[in-house]
N, C-alpha and C positions, 0 to 999 in steps of 0.2 A: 267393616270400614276398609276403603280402599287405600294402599301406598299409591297409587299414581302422583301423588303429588311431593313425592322423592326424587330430585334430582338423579337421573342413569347415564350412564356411556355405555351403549351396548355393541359400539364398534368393536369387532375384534380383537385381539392382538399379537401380533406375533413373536412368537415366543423363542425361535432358532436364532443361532447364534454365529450361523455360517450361512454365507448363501451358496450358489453352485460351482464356486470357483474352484472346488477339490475334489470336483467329479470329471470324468473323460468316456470316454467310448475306446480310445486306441489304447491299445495295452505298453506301457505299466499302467494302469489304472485303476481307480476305485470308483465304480456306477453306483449310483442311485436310480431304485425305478419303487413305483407305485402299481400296486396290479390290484384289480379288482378282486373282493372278497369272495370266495365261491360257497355255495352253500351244499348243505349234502345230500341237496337233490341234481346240482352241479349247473345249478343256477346262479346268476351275478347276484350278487347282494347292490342294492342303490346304495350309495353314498358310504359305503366303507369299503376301508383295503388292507391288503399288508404291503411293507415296506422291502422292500430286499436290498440288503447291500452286498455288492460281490467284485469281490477281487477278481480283478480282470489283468491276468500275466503269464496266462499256460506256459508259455516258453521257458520261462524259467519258476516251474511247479507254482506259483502263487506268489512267491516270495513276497514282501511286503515292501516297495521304496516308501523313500519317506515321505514324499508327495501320498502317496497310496494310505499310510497310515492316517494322513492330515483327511482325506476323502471318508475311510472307515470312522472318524468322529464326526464329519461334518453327517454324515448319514445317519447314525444313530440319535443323534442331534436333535435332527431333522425329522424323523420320525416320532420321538419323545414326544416333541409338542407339538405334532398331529393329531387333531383331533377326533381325524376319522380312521384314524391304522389303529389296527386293533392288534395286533403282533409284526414282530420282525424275522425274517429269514435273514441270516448271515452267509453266504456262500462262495462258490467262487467259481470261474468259467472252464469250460473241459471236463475230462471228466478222470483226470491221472491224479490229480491234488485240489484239496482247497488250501492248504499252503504250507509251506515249507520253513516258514519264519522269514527274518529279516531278510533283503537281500543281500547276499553274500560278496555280490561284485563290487556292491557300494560300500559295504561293510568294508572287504581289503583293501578297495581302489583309494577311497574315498578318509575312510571313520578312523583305522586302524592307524596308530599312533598321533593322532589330532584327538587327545582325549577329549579336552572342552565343548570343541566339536560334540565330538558319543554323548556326553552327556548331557547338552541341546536338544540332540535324537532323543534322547531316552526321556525328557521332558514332554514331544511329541508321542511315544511309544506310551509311555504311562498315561497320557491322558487319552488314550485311544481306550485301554484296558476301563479306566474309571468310567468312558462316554459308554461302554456296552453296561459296566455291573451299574452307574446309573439312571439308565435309562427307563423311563414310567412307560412299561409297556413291556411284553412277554416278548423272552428272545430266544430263538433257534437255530443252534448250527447245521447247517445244512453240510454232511460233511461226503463231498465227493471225490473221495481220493485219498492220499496222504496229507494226513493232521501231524506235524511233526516239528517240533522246538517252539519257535515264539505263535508259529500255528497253533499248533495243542493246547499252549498258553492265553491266545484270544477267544481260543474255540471253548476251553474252558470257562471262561468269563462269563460264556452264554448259562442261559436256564435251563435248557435241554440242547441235548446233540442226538439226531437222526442221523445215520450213515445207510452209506453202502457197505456191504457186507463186505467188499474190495478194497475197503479203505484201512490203512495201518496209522496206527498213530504210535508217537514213543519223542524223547526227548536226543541232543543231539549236542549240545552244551559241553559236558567233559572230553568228549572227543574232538570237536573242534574248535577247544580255545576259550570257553567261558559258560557259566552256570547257568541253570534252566528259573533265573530267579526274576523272569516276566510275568509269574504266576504260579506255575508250576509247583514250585516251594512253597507256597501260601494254599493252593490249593487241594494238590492232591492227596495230602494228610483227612481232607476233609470226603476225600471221595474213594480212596483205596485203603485198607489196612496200613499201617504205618510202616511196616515191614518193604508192602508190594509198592507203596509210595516213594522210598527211600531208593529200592532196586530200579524202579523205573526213572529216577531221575538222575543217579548216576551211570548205568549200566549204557547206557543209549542203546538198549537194545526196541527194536519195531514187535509192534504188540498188535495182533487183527483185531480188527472190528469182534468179532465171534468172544475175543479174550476179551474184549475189556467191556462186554456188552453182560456178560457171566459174572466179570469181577466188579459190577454196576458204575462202571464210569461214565457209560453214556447211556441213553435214552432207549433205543432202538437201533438194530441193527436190520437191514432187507439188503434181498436179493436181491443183483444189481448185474447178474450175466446169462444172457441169453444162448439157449441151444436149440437149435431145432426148434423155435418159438418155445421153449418153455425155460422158465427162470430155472436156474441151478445153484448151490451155493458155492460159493469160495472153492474153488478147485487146490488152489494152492495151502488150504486149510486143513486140520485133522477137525468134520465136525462130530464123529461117532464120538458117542461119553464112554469108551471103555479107559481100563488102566494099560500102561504099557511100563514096565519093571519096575512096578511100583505109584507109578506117577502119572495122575490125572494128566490125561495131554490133549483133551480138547481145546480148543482155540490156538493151540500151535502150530505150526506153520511145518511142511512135510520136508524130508528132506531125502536124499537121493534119488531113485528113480522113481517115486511116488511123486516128487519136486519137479521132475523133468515132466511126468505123464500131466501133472496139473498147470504148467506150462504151456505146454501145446495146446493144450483146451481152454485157456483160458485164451488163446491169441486164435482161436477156429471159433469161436465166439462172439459174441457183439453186445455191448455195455450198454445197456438201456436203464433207464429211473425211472418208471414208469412206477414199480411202487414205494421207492423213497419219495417221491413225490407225492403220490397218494397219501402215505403216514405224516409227511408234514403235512397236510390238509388236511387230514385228519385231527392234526393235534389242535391245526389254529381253529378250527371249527368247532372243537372241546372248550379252548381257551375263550373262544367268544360268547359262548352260552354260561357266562359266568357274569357278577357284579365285578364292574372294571375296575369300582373303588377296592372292593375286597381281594380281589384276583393281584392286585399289585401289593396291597398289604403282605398279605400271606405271602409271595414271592421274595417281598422285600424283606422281608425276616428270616427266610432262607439263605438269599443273601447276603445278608448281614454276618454271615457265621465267617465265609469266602473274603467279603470286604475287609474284615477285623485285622487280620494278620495280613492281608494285601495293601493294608493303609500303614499297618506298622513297618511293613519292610521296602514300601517301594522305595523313600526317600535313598535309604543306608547303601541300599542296591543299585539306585541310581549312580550314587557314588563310585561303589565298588566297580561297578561292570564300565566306566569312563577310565578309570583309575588302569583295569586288567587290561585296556584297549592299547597300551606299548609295550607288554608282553606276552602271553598267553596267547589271546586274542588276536593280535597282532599275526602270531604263528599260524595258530590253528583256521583265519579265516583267509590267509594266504596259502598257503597249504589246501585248502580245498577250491579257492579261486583258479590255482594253477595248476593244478591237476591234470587239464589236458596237455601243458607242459611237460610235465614231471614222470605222469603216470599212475600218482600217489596221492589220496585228498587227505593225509594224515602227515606231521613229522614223524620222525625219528622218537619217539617216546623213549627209548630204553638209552639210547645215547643223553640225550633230552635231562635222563635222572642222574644218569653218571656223571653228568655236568653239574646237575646240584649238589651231588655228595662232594665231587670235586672244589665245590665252593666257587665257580666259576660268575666271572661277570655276566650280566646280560646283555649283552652287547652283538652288534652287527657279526664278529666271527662265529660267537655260538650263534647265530640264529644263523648264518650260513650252515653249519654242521647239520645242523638238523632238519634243516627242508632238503626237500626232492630237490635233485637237480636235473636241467632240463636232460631231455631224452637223444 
């Protein structure tokens, strides 16, 4: 027996929640584009695609304004309830950074002692993070460059991260003025030893692609510099697996005249993607030949582990990082705003403690003592 004589609406419906008003083309910006799906005979696929959203702000490494953050949600968004994107590329333009975190000029100029303000921002910042870990639909960082502080932190958000072999990530927080607690804290407990998680988010120390690809934080790591037409890896990298006095030092970064000789080759060279690009087509062309219903299940479950503690801490963090934004914060994101001032993108740290033990106020003198002064 036939249903035809059940009342339907088979109109569409649209399901996005932003329209293009948080997209641009001219940098600082966040684009949206749609590309056709290619297949792995490197044929168009009809009617499906992936979505790409990419930070668009070379000039200053990717950094994120807050317009730009408002674009990164309106994009994943957007793609979510797509119906014919079958995955998301995450990335960003050039090929030095996919980003560096907030921006830093608007951060000092702007955030820094206007707490309520920061934590407006961080209202947008967090719902940027929630619009990637909720989005129905497979997400990829494409990561060309330096992934570093609230970078690392959005990049993380994603399902997978494909890099260049060029790209360093690491967190950036204790050093100038405020904690890595965009993600980072919720996260990387779940992806590094608790030990290698802990050192990496205090330490600010830059981590290669090669180490954190070994230490399984991201997906894939490729070649991404060209010599004489042939790919070569990471010059600036140790990638032989021997020991040196004791200690694994693959994935470490060279230093004296081994630092200098992968310097020069690295800049007599020429930065092609040619197979990061490949590897993410690869992946979405993996991810497509799956049940879309299942394929988001099983993702979503994975996620779920990331979310738990990202959902418990963004509120409290919210708080805390508005609150740090007239002291710390304050210093540390002035201090590297003025830098070409100064000379110095850090304060006085040792002065800095001496003032704490001293019991000293926080106030306009001490925060004079301890910034650079101009040059």
């Amino acid at each position: 027996m036939s249903l035809d004589w059940i009342p339907r609406d088979n109109e569409s419906k649209d399901h996005t929640l932003f329209g293009d008003e948080h997209y641009g083309s001219e940098a600082p910006s966040t684009s949206y584009e749609k590309r056709p799906l290619i297949g792995a005979d490197g044929k168009v696929v009809d009617g499906l695609f992936t979505a790409w959203v990419t930070l668009n702000n070379p000039g200053q490494f990717n950094s994120y304004t807050t317009e730009m953050a408002k674009g990164v949600t309106a994009g994943f968004n957007a793609a979510s309830g797509d119906r014919s994107v079958v995955a998301i590329v995450f990335t960003a333009a050039g090929d030095r950074a996919f980003c560096t975190g907030g921006n830093t000029k608007e951060y000092a100029e702007y955030y820094s002692r206007r707490n309520n303000e920061y934590g407006e921002y961080m209202d947008i910042f967090n719902g940027m993070v929630d619009g990637i870990l909720n989005c129905k639909k497979p997400t990829i960082c494409r990561v060309n460059g330096m992934r570093i502080a609230g970078g690392q932190e959005i990049g993380m958000a994603c399902d997978f991260t494909i890099a260049s072999d060029l790209a360093i990530f690491g967190q950036a927080g204790p050093k100038h003025g405020s904690a890595p607690d965009g993600g980072s804290t919720d996260f990387l407990p779940w992806m590094l030893s608790i030990e290698d998680a802990m050192w990496n988010c205090v330490s600010c120390e830059m981590w290669s692609a090669h180490k954190m690809k070994m230490k399984g934080l991201i997906t894939s790591a490729k070649r991404a510099l060209k010599i004489d037409g042939e790919f070569v890896p990471n010059p600036l990298v140790i990638t032989d697996r021997y020991v040196d006095d004791g200690e694994i030092v693959y994935g470490e970064f060279k230093s004296g005249e081994a630092a200098k000789a992968g310097k020069a080759l690295l800049k007599s060279g020429q930065v092609d993607f040619e197979l990061l690009d490949a590897e993410v087509q690869r992946v979405i062309w993996r991810l497509t030949n799956l049940f879309p219903g299942c394929l988001m299940k099983s993702i979503d479950g994975i996620r779920g582990k990331k979310k738990f503690f990202w959902d418990l801490m963004k509120l409290p963090n919210r708080h805390w990082l508005a609150a740090n934004m007239s002291n710390e914060a304050f210093l540390g994101f002035t201090a590297f705003n003025t830098r070409k001032i100064t000379g110095t993108d850090t304060i006085d740290f040792i002065r800095y403690r001496q003032a704490i033990a001293e019991g000293r106020e926080m106030d306009d003198e001490l925060f004079a003592e301890v910034l650079g002064k101009p040059l």
